[in-house]
Backbone bond lengths (Angstrom), bond angles and torsions (degrees), N, CA, C in turn:
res aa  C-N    CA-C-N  psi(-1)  N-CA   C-N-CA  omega(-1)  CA-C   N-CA-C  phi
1 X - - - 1.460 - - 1.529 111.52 -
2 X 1.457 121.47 -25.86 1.583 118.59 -160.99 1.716 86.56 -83.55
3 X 1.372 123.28 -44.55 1.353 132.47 173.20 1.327 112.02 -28.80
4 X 1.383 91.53 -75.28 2.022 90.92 170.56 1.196 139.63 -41.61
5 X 1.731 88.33 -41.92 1.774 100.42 -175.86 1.579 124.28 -61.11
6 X 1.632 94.88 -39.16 1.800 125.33 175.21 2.036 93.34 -61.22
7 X 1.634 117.59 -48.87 1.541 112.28 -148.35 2.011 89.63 -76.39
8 X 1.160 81.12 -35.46 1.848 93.88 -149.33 1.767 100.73 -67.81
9 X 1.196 100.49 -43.72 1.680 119.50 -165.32 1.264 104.67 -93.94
10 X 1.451 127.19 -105.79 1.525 150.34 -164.48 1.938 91.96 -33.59
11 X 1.290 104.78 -68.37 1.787 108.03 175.67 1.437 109.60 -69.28
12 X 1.497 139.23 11.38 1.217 116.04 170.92 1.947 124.27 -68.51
13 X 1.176 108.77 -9.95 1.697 101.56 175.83 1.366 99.24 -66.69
14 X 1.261 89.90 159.39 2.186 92.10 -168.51 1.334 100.08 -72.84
15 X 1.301 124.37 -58.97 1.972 124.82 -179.60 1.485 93.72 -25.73
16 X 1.344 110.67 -95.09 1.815 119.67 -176.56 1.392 116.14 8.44
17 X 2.194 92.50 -82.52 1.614 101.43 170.44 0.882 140.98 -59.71
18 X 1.916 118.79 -25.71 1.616 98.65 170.70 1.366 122.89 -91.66
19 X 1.998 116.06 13.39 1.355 116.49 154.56 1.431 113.81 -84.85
20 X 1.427 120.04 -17.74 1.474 120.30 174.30 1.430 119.24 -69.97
21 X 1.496 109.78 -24.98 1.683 118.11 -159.66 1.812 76.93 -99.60
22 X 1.135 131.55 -45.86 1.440 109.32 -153.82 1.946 107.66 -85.49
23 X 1.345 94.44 -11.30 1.844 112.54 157.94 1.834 107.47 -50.95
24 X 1.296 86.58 -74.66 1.902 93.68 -167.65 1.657 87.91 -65.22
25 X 1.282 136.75 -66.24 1.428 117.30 -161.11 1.689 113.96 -21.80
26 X 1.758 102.24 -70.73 1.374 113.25 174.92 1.455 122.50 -40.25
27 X 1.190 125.45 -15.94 1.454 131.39 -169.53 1.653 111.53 -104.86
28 X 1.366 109.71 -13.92 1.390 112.31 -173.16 1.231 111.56 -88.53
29 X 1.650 121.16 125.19 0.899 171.97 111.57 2.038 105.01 16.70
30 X 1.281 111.97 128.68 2.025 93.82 -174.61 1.447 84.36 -87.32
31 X 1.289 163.20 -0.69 0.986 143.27 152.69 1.858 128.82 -159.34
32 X 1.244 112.55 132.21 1.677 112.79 -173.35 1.568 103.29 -84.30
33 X 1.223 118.71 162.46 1.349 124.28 147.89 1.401 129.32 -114.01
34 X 1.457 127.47 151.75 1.302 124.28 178.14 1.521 117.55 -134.74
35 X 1.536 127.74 118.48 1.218 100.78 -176.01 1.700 110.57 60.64
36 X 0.807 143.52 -156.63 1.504 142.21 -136.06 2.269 94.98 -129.65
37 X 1.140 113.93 -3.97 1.216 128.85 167.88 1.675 110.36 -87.81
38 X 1.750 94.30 146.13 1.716 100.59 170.13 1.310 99.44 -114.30
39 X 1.141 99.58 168.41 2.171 109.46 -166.36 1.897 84.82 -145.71
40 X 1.547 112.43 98.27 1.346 112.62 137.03 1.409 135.57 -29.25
41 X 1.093 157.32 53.65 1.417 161.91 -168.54 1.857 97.01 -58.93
42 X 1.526 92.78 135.75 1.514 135.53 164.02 1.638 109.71 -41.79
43 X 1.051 167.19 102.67 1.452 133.93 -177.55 1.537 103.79 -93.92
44 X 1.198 111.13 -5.64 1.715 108.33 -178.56 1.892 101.90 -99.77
45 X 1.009 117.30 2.65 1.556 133.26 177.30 1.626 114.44 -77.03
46 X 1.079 158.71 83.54 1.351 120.26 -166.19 1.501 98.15 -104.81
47 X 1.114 116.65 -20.99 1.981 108.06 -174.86 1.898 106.15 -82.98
48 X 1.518 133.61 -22.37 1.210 104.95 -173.54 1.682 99.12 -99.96
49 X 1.635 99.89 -32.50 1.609 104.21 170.68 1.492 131.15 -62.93
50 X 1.332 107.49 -40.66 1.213 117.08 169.62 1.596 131.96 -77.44
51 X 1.482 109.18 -16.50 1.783 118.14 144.58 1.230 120.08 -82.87
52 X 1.341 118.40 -4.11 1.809 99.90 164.45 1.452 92.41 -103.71
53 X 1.475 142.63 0.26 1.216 126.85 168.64 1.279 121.71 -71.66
54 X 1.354 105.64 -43.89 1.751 142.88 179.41 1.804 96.39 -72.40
55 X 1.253 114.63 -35.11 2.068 101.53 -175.54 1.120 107.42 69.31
56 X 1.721 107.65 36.81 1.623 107.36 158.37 1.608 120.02 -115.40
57 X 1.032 114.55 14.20 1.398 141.91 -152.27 1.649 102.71 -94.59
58 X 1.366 116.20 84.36 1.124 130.64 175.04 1.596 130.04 38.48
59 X 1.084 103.30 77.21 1.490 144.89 -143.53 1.506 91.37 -72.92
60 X 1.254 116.04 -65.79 1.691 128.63 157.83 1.618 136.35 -37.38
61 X 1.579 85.13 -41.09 2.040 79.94 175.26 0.819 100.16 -89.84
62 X 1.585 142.27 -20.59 1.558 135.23 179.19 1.024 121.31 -68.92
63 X 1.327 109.20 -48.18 1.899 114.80 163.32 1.120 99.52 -29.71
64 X 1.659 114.88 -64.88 2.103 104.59 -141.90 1.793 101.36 -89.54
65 X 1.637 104.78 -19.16 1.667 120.02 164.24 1.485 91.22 -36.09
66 X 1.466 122.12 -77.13 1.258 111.04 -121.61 2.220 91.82 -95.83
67 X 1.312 99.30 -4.90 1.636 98.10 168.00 1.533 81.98 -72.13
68 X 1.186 131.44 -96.37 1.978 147.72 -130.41 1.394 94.11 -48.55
69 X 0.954 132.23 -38.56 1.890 134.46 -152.80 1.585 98.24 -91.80
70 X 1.562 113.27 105.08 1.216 103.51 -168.56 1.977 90.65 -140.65
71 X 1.354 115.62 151.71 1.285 119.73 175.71 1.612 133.36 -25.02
72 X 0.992 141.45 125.76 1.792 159.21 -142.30 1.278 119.27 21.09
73 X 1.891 110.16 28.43 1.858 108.89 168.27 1.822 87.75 -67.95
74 X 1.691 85.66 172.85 1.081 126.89 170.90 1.522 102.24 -91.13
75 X 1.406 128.07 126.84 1.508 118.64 156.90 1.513 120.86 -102.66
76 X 1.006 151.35 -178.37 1.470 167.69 -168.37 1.281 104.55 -171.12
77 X 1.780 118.05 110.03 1.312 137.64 -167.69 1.188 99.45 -121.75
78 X 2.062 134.79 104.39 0.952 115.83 -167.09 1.355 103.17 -141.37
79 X 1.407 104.78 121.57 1.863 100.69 -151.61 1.716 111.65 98.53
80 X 1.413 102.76 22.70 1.599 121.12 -168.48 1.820 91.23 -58.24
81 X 1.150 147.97 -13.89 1.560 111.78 -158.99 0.700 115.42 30.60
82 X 1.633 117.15 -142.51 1.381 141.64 -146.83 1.529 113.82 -94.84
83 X 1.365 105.20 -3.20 1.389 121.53 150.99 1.914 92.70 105.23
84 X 1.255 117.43 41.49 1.944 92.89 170.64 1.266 111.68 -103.82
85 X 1.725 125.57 2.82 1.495 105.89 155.45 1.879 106.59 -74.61
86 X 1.387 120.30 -42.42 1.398 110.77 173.31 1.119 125.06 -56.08
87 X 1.519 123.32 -22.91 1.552 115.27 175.76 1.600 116.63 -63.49
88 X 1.303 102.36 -33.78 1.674 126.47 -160.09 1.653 94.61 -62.81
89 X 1.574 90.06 -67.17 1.642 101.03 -179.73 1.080 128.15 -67.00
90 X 2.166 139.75 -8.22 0.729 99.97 141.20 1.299 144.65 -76.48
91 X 1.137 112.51 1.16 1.962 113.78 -163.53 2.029 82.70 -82.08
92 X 1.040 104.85 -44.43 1.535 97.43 -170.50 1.394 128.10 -45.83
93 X 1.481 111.14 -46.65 1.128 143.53 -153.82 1.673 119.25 -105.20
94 X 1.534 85.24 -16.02 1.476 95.48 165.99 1.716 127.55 55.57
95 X 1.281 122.21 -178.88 1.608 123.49 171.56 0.953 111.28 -50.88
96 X 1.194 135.20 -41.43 1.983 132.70 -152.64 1.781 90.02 -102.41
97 X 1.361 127.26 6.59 1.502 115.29 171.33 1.385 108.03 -104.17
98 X 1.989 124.65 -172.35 1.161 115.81 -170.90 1.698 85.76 -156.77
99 X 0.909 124.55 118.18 1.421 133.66 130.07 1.390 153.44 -74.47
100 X 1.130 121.47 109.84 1.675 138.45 -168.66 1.617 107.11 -72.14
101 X 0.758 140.09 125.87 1.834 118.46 175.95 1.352 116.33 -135.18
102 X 1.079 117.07 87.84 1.944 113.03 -177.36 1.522 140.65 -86.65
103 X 0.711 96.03 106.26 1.678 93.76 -149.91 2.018 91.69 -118.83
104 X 1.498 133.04 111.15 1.207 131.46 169.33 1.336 133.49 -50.34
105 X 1.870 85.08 -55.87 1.872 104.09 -175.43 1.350 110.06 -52.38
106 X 1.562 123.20 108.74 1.606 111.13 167.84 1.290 110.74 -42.46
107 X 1.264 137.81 -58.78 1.592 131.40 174.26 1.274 128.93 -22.80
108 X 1.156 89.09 -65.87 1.375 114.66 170.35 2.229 119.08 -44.92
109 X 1.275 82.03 -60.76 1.786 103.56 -158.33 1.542 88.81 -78.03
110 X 1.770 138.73 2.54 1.183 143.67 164.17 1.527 94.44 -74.65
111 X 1.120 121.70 -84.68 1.535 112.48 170.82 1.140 150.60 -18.55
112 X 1.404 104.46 -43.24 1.174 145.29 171.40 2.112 99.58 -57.40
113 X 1.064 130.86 -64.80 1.066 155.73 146.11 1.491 102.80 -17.80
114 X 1.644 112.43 -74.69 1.391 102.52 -150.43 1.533 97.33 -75.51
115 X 1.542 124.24 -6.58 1.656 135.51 -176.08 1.576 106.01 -62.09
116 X 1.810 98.57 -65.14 1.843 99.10 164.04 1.200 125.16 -59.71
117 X 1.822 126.11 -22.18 1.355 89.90 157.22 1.409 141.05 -100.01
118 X 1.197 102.74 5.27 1.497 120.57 169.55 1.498 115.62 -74.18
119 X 1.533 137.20 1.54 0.906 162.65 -171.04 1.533 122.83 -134.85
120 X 1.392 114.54 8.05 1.514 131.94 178.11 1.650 101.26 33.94
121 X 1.548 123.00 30.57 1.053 118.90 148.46 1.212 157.93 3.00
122 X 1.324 115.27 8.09 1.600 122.31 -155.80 1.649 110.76 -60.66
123 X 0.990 125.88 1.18 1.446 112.09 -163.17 1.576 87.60 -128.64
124 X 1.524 136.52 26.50 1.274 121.19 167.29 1.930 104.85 -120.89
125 X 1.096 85.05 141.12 1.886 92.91 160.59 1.375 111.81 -103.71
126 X 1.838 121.53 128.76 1.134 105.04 156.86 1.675 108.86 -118.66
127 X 1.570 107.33 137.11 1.174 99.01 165.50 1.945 128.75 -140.20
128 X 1.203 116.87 149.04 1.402 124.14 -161.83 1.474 120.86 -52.60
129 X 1.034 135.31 36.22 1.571 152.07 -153.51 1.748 100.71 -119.37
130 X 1.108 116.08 149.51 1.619 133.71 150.03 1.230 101.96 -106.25
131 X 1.558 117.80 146.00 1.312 137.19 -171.99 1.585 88.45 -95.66
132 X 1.492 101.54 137.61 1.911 96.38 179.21 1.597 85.11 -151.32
133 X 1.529 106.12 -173.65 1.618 116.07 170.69 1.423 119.32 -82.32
134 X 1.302 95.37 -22.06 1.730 104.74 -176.05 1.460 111.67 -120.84
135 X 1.876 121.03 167.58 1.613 108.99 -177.83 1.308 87.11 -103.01
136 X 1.325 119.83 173.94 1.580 126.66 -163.19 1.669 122.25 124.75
137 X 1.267 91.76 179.60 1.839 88.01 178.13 1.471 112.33 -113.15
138 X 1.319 99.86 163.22 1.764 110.02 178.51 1.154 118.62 -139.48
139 X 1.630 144.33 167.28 1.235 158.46 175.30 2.123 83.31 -73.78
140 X 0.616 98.85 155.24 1.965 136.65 -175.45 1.688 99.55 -144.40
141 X 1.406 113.45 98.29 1.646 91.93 161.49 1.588 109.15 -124.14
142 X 1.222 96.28 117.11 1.540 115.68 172.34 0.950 136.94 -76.47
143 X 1.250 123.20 137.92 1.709 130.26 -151.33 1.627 108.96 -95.88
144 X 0.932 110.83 131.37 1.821 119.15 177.99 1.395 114.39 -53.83
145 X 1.852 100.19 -43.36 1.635 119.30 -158.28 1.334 92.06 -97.82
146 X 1.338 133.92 -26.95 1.813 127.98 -151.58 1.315 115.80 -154.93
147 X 1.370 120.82 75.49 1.234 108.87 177.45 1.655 142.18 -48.01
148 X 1.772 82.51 -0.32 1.952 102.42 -167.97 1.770 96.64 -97.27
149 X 1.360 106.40 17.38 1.445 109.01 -168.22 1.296 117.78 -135.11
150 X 1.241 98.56 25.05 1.630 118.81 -176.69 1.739 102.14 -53.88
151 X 1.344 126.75 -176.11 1.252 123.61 134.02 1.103 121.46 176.44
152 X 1.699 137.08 175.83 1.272 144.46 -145.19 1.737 100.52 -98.28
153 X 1.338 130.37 6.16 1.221 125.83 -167.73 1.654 115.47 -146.74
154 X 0.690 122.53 158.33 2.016 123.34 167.33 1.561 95.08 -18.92
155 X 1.036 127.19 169.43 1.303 133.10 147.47 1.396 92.51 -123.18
156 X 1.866 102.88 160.07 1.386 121.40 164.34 1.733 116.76 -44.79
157 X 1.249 95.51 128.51 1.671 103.08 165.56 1.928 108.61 -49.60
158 X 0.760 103.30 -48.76 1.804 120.68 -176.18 1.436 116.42 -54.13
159 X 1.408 133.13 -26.01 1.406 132.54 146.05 1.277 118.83 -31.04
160 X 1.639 110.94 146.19 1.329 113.55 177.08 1.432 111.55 -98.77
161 X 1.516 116.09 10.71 1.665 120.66 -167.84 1.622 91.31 -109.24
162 X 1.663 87.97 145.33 1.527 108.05 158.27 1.628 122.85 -60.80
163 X 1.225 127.53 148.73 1.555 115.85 -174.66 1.538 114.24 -129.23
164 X 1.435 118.37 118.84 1.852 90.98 -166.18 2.029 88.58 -123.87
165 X 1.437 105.29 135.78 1.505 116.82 -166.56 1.549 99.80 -77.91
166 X 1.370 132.18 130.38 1.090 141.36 170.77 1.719 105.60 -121.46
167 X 1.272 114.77 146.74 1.221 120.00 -179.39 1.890 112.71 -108.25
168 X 1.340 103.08 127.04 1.506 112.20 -161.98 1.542 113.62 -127.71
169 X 1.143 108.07 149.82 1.976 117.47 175.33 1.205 90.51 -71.05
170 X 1.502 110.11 130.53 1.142 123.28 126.87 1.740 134.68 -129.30
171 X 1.382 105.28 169.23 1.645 102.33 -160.47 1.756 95.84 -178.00
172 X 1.516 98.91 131.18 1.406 111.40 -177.73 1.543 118.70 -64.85
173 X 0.929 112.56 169.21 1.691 124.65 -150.84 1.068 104.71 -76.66
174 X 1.392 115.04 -35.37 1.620 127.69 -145.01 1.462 85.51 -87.95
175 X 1.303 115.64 -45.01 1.708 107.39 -168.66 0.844 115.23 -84.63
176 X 1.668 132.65 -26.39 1.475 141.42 164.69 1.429 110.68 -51.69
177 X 1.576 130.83 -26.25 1.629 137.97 179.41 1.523 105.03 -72.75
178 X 1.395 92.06 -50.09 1.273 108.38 -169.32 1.412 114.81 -57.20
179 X 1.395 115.12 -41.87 1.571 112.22 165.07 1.365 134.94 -91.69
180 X 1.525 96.65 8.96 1.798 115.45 157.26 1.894 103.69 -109.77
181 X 1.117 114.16 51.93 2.024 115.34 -178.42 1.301 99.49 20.00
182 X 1.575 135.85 59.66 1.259 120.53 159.22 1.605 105.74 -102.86
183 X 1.398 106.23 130.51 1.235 76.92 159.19 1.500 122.69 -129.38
184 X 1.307 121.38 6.67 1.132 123.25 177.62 1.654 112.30 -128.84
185 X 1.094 131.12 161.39 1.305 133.60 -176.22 1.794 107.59 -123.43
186 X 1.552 108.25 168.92 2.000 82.40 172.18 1.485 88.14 -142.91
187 X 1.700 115.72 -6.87 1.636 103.79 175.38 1.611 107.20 -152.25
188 X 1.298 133.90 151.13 1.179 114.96 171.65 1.756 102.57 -163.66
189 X 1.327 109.50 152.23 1.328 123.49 -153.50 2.075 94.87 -126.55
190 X 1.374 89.45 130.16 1.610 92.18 -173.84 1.756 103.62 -131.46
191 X 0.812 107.08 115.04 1.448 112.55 167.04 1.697 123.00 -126.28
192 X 1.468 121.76 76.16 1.334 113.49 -175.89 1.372 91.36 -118.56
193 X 1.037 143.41 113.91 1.351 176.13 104.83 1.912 96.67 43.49
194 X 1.003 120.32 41.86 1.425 132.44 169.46 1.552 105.80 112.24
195 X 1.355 135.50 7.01 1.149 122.73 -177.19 1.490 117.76 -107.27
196 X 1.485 111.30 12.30 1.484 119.51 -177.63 1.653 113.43 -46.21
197 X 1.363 100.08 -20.16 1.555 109.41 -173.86 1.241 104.42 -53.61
198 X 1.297 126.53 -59.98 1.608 137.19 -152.82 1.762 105.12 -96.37
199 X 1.514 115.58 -2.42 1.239 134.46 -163.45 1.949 97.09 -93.99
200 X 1.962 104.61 -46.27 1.114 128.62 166.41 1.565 126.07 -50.91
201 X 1.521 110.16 -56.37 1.390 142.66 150.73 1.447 100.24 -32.81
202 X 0.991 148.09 -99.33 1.339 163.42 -176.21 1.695 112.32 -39.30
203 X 1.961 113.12 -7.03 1.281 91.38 -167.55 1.980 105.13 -141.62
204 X 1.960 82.17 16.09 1.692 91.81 -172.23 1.878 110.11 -53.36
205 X 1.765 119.04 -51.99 1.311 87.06 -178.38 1.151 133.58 -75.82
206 X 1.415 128.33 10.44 1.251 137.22 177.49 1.752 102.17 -80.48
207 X 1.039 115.99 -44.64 1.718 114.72 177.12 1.525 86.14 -73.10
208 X 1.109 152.54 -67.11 1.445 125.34 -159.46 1.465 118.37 -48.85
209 X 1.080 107.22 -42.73 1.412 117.76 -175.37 1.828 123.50 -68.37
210 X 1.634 113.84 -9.56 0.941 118.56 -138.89 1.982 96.67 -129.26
211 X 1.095 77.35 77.30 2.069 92.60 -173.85 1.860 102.94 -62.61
212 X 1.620 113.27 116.69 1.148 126.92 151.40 1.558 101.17 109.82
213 X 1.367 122.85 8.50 1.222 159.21 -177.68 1.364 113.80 -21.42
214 X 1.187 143.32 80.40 1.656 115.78 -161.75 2.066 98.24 -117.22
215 X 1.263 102.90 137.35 1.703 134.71 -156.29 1.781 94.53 -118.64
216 X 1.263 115.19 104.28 1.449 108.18 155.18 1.985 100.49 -113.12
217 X 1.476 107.57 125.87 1.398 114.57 165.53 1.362 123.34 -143.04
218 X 1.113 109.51 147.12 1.381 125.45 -170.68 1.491 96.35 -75.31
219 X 1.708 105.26 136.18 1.586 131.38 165.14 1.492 145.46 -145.78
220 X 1.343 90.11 116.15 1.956 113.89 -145.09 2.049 78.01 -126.97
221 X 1.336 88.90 120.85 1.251 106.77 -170.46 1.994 114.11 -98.65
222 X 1.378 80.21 -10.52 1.560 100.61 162.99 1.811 117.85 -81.15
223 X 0.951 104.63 -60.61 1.529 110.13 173.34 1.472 131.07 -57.95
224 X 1.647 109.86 -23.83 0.996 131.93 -165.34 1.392 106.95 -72.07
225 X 1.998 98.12 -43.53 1.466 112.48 171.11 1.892 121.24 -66.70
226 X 1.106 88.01 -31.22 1.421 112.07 173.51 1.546 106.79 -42.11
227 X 1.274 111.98 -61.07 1.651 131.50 -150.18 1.747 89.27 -97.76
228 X 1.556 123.17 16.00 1.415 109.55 -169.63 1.513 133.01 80.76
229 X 1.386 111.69 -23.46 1.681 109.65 175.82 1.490 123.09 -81.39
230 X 1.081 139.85 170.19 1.089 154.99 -153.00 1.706 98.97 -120.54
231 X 1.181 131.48 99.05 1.849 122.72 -176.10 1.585 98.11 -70.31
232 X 1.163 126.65 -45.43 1.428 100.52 158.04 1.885 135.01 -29.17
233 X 1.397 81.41 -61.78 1.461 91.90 -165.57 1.471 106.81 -59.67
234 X 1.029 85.98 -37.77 1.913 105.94 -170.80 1.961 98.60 -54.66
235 X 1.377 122.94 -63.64 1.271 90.14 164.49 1.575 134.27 -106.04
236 X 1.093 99.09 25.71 1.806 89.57 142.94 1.804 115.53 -65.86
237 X 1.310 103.42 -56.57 1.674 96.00 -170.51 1.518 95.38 -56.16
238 X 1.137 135.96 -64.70 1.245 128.93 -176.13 1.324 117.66 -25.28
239 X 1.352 130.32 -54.74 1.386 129.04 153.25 1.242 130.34 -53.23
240 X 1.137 116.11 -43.19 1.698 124.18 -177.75 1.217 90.84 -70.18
241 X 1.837 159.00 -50.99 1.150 131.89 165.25 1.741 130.15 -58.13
242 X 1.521 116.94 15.00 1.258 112.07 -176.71 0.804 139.09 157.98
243 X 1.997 101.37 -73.29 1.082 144.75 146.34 1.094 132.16 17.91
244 X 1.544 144.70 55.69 1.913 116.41 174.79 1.463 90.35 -75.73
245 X 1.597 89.08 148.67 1.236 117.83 -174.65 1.643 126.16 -109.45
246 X 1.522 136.97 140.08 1.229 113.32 173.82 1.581 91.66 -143.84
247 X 1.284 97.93 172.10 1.580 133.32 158.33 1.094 123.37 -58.10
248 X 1.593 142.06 101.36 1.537 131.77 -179.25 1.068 95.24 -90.27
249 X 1.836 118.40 127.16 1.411 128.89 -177.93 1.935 88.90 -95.68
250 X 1.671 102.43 152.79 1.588 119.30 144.14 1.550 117.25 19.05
251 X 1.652 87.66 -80.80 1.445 100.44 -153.83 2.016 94.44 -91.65
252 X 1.135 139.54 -1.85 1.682 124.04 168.28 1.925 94.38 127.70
253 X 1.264 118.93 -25.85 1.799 134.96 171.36 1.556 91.59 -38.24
254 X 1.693 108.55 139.53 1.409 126.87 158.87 1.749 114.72 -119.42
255 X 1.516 91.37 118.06 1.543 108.35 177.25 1.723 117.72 -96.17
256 X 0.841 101.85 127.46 1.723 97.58 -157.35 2.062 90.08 -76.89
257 X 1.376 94.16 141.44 1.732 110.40 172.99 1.461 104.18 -76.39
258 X 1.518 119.65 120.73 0.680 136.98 172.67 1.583 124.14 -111.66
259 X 1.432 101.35 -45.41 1.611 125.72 176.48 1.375 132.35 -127.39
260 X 2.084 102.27 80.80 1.469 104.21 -153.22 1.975 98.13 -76.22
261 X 1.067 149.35 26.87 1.722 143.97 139.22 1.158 111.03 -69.84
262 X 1.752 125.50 -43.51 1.125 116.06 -178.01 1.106 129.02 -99.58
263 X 1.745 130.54 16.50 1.421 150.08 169.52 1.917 81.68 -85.06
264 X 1.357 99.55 -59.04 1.693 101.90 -157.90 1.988 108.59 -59.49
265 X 1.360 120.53 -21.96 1.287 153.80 -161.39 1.639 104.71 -63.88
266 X 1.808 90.05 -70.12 1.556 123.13 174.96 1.405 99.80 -68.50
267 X 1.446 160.02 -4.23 1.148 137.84 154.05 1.676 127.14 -128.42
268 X 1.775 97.73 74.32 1.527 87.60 162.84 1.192 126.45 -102.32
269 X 1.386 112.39 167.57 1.618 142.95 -168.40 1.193 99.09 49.16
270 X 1.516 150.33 -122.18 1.361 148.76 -138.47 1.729 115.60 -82.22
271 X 1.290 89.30 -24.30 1.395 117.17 -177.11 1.771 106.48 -50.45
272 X 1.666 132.27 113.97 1.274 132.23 166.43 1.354 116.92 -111.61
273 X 1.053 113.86 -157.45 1.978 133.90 179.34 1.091 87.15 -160.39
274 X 1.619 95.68 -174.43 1.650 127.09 148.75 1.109 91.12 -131.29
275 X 1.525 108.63 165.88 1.282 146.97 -173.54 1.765 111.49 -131.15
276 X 1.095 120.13 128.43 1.424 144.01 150.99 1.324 142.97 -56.44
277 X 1.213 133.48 41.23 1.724 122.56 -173.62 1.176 113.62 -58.91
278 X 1.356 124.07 140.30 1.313 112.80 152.35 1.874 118.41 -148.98
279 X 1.410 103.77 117.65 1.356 107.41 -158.86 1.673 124.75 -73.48
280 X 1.673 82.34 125.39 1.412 102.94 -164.15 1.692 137.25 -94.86
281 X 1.615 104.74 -1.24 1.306 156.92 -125.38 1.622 123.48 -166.80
């Protein structure tokens, strides 16, 4: 968090950041390791590449990552980048598991690629798709400064990153399984930068179907509005399909949701969490 506060804040005048981003560029490394996984790094990336270079790179989902990810689950990687939740999970998950990995940004989903094969990967698919409610195409606008900050809608005028619109497949989850014989999932990790809504939308009968189900996703109650959803609404359905829900603290700790105004309360404008499903139902 102090990482962020220093990248996000103190370096937000544009001069600053694009001497900060062209700092870490130069410093990055063609690839980190974690745990017994390799992670291809971005070199034109400096905020998602350059925090897993630095080992500030989400300190919290990795904790409860590396409890949940356990031998022949199914994963669902959605918002995969450059692939270091898939690297993680395959060593975890081994031969008898299967990984899905979706990643849109061609840039991006190149990496993503050279991650599984730098990891003799055999048991992951990655493919160039955004998970949405509907099949069809969309604007992709990609971030200059953050490739982890892509997204399915306008971005704010108020960013200090350049944004260039790419047009991308998308197609809901449930039918995308369906035409890879999946039919059940047992963990899955969502990070689309406020569009989990339509990501959710696109993936209800697959959570029905999918007994013991465990959901870590990112929730930014700003973006959410951004992309059209309601963060309210957003976890009610989450519950009404199943779901108990918690709070991912800092350090990898689950706080059970109790009071979705005051989860939504505690994070405006840039301000996120994660969130916890785990199917109960």
């Amino acid at each position: 968090m102090i990482a962020e506060f220093i990248y996000c804040t103190l370096l937000r005048p544009r001069p600053l950041r694009r001497l900060a981003n062209w700092l870490i560029r130069a410093l990055l490394p063609r690839t980190v390791r974690y745990d017994d996984a390799v992670v291809v790094l971005n070199p034109r990336d400096p905020v998602v590449s350059g925090a897993l270079f630095f080992r500030v790179y989400e300190r919290g989902e990795l904790a409860f990552f590396r409890e949940a990810c356990r031998p022949g689950m199914t994963f669902l990687d959605v918002g995969a980048n450059i692939g270091f939740y898939t690297a993680l999970a395959s060593k975890r998950i081994g031969p008898s598991g299967k990984i899905i990995a979706l990643e849109p940004d061609p840039e991006s989903h190149g990496f993503l690629k050279q991650t599984i094969a730098a990891n003799n990967a055999t048991n992951a698919t990655a493919l160039p798709i955004a998970a949405a409610a509907t099949r069809g195409r969309l604007k992709l606008f990609v971030s200059s400064d953050n490739r982890g900050d892509n997204r399915l809608y306008q971005p704010d005028t108020s960013t200090t990153a350049d944004w260039q619109a790419l047009e991308v497949e998308t197609e809901p989850v449930d039918e995308l399984l369906e035409r890879l014989s999946v039919e059940r999932v047992d963990l899955i990790k969502i990070d689309v930068q406020g569009a989990e809504g339509s990501v959710i939308a696109g993936l209800e009968k697959t959570i029905h179907r999918s007994p013991g189900l465990v959901m870590m996703a990112e929730f930014w109650p700003h973006g959410l509005r951004q992309a059209g959803t309601d963060p309210k609404a957003f976890l009610e359905n989450l519950r009404s399909l199943g779901l108990e829900l918690f709070e991912l603290t800092s350090k990898g700790d689950r706080v059970p949701l109790t009071n979705f105004d005051d989860l939504i309360a505690r994070h405006p404008g840039r301000r996120y969490t994660n969130i916890i499903g785990r199917k109960t139902a």
